[in-house]
C-alpha positions in Angstrom: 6.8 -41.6 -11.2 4.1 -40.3 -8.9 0.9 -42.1 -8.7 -2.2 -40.8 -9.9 -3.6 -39.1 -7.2 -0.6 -37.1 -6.2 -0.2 -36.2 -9.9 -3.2 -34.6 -10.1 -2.6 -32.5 -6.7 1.2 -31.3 -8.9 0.3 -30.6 -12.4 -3.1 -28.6 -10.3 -0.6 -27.0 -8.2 1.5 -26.2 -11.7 -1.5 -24.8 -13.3 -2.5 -22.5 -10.7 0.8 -20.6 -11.4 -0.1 -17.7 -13.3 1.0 -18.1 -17.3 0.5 -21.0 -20.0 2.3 -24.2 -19.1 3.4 -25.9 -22.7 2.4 -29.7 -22.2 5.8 -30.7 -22.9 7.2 -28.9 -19.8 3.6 -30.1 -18.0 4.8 -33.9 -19.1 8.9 -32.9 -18.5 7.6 -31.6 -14.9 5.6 -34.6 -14.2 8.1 -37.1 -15.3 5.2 -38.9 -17.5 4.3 -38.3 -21.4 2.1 -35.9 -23.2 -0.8 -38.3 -23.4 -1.0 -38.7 -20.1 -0.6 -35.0 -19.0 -3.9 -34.8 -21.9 -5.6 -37.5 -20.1 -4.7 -35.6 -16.5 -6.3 -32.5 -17.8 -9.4 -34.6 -19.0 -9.6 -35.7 -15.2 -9.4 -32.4 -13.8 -12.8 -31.3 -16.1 -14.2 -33.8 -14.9 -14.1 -33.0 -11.9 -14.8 -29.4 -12.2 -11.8 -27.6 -12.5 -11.9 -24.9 -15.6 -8.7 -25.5 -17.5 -8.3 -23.6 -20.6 -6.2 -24.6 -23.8 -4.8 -22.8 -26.3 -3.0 -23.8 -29.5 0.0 -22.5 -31.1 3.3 -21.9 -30.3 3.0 -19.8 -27.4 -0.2 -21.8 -26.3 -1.0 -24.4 -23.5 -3.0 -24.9 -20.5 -3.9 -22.6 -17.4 -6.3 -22.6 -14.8 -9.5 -21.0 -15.7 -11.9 -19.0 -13.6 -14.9 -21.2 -12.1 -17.7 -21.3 -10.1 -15.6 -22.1 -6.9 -12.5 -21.4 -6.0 -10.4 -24.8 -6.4 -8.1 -25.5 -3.2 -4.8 -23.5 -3.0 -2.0 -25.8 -3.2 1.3 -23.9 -1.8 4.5 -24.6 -1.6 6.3 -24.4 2.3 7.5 -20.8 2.1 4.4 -19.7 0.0 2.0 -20.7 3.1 4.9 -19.5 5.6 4.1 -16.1 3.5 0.6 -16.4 3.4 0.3 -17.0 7.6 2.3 -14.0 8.3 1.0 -11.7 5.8 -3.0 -13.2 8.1 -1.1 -12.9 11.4 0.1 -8.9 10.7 -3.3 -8.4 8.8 -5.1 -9.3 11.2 -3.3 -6.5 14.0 -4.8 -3.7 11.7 -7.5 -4.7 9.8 -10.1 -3.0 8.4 -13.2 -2.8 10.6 -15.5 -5.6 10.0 -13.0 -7.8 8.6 -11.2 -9.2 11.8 -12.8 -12.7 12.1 -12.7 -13.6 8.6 -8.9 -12.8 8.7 -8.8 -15.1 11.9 -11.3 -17.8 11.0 -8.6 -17.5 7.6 -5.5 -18.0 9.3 -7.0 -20.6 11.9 -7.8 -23.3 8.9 -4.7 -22.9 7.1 -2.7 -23.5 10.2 -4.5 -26.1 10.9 -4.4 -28.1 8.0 -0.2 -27.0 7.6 2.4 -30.1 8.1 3.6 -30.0 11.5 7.3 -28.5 10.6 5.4 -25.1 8.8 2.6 -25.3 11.8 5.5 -24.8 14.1 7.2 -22.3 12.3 3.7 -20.2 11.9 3.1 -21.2 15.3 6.6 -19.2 16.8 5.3 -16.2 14.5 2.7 -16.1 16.3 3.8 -16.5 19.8 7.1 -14.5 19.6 6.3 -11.5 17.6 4.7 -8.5 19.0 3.2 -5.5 16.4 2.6 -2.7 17.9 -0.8 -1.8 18.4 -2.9 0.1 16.2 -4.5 3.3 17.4 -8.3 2.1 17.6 -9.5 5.1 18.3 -8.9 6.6 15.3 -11.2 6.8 12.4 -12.0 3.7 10.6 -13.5 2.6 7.3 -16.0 -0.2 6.1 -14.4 -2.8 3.9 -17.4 -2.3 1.9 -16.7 1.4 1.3 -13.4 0.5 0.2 -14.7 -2.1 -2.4 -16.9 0.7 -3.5 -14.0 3.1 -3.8 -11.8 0.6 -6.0 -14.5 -0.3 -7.8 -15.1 3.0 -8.8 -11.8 3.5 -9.6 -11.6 0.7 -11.7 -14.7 1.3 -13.8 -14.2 4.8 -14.3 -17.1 5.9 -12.8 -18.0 9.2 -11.1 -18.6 9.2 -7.0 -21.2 11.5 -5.8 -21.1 11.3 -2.4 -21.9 13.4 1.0 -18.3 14.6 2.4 -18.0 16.3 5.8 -15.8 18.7 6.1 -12.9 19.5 8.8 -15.7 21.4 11.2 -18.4 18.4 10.4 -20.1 20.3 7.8 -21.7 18.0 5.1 -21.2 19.2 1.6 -21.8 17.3 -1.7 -19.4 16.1 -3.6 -19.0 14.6 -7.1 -15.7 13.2 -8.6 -13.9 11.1 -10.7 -11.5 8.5 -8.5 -8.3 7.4 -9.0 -6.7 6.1 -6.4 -7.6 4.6 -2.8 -4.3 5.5 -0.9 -3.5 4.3 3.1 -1.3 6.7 4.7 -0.5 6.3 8.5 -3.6 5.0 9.9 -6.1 6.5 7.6 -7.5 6.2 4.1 -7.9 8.7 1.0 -9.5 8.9 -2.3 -7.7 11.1 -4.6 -9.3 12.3 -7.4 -10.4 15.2 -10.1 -13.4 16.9 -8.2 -15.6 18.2 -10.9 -17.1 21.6 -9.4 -13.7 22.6 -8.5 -11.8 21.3 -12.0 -9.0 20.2 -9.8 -7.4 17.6 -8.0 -8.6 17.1 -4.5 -8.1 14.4 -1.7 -10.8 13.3 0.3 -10.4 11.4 3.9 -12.3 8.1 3.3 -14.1 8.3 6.5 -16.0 11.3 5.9 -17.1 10.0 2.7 -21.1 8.4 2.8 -21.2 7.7 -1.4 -24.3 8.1 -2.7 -24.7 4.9 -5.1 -25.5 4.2 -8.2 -22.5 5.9 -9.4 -22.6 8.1 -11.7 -21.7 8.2 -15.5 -18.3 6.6 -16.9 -15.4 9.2 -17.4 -12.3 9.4 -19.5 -9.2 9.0 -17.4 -7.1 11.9 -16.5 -3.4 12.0 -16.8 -2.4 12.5 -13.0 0.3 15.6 -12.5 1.4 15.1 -9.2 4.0 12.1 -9.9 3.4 9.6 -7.2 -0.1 9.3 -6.0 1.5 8.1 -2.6 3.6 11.4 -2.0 1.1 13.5 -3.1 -1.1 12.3 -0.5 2.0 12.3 1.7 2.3 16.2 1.2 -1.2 17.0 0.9 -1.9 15.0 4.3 1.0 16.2 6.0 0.5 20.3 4.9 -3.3 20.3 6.0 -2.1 19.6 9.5 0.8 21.5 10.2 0.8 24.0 12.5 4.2 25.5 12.0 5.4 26.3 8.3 8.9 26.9 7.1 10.5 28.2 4.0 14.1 27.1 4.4 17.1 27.6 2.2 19.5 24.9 2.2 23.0 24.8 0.7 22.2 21.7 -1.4 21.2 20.6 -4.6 17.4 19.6 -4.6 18.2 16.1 -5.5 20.5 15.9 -2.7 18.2 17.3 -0.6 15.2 15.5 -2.1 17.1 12.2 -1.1 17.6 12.6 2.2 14.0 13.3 4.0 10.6 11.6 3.4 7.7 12.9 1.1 5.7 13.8 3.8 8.0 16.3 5.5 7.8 18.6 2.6 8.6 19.6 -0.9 11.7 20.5 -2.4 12.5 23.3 -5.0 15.3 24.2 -6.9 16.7 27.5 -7.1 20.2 26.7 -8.9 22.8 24.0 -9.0 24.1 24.2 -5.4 20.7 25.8 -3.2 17.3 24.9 -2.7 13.9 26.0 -1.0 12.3 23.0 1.3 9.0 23.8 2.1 8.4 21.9 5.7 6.2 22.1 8.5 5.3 20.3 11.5 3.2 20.8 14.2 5.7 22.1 17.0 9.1 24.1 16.0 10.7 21.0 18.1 9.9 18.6 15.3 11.1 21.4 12.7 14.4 21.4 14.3 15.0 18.1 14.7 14.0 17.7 10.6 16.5 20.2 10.0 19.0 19.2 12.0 18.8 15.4 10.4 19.7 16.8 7.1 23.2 17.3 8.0 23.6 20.2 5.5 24.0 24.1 6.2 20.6 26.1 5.6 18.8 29.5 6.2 15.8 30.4 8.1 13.8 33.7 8.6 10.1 32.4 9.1 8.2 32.0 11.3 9.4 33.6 14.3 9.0 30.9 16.6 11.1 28.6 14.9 13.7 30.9 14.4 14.4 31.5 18.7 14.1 28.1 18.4 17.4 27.7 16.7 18.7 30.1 18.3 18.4 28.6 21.5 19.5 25.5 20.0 22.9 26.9 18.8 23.3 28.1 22.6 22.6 24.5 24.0 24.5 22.6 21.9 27.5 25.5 22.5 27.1 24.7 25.7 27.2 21.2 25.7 30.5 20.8 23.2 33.8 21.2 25.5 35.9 24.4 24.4 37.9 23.8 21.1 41.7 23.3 21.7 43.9 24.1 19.7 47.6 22.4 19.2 
């Protein structure tokens, strides 16, 4: 049986699992009787851990919400998780939150057993990310908190938005989702003046607090917010456009090329329209090359020579065909 102290530290570690822990399978964990597993909880009040009861059936004990947090007990692979989750973190963190996410990771390395400090201690040494573009735009942790929170309470944003040419306009809508795509993030949500769905790039965005009144929640149309953002994201910057007809049913097509690269539209059970762009006919062709399936193009010009000069090249390249 473990001694007191050590008890304590398990059935605390049990009871910061997320569900109701029966005292019978608290006691069956703990190798000791219910009575004592009652006493145990007593203990832990006492010395200011919030653990609530239930009775019934399906009741039992859990880890309430308190004034502090109490200390994280983790297993091995849970703080293995936990230091390289703070290690990639940390490579592209939201502005203003790089030294808490160091000062983070330095104490729970240093208060790991030596076996798991080694281990996080390779991660960090013999792993390389690749670096983030810092020259990019960048949010405030604090604006995001204000964007979640917004979407959580259902509350309208007004805010000031500059537009693509630096042109401030006001805005006012109801958020629904903070979304990160590539490097950047955007608020989706139902801009009332336009009575449509709109995205927004979060660094253009200076809210203008208090928020405004509660809403009722929309039913979003789109499917997947992530896509949607994909395609909207994608689209607003692409230079070249394409409407290409592929040979393909759209869920075969669908299933072979990422959201962002376009949109896919059926026309019958063997062909389909894939709306595509990029910014240089280069990066078409190489999209529509990957898709290993026969297709049509007719628009826009320029990426049509560019085919066209493709199907010479590779001509050129492939030795004569022989025949037997």
């Amino acid at each position: 049986m473990l001694d007191t102290s050590a008890r304590l530290l398990r059935l605390l570690s049990l009871l910061q699992t997320p569900r109701e822990w029966p005292g019978s399978e608290l006691a069956e964990r703990l190798g000791v009787s219910g009575r004592t597993v009652r006493k145990d909880i007593d203990r832990l009040r006492e010395l200011g851990y919030p653990v609530d009861a239930t009775r019934g059936s399906t009741g039992g004990y859990r880890l309430g919400a308190g004034a502090a947090m109490p200390p994280l007990l983790l297993e091995v692979e849970e703080a293995v998780a936990v230091v390289i989750a703070l290690h990639t973190a940390v490579q592209g963190a939201v502005p203003g939150t790089e030294e808490t996410l160091l000062q983070a990771l330095a104490k729970l390395k240093e208060v790991l057993p030596a076996p798991m400090r080694r281990r996080a201690g390779a991660l960090q040494a013999y792993t390389v990310p690749v670096p983030v573009d810092q020259a990019g735009p960048t949010v405030t942790a604090e604006l995001l908190s204000t964007l979640a929170a917004a979407c959580r309470d259902r509350e309208r944003l007004r805010f000031d938005y500059r537009g693509h040419d630096g042109t401030p306009n006001r805005r006012e809508v109801e958020p629904y989702r903070a979304v990160n795509w590539g490097q950047r993030w955007y608020l989706v949500g139902w801009d009332v003046d336009r009575a449509d769905w709109r995205t927004f790039r979060a660094d253009r965005i200076e809210p203008r607090l208090p928020a405004g009144p509660r809403f009722e929640p929309r039913d979003f149309p789109h499917g997947d917010v992530a896509a949607y953002v994909s395609r909207q994201v994608a689209g607003a910057a692409w230079r070249y456009r394409a409407r290409v007809t592929v040979h393909a049913s759209a869920e075969e097509v669908t299933d072979r090329i990422n959201p962002a690269v376009g949109t896919v539209e059926p026309v019958d059970p063997d062909t389909c329209v894939l709306d595509t762009g990029a910014d240089t006919v280069e990066t078409l062709g190489v999209y529509l090359g990957m898709l290993g399936l026969d297709f049509d193009v007719d628009h826009p010009p320029e990426l049509v020579a560019h085919l066209r000069e493709l199907s010479l090249r590779y001509g050129r390249a492939a030795p004569p065909a022989t025949t037997g």
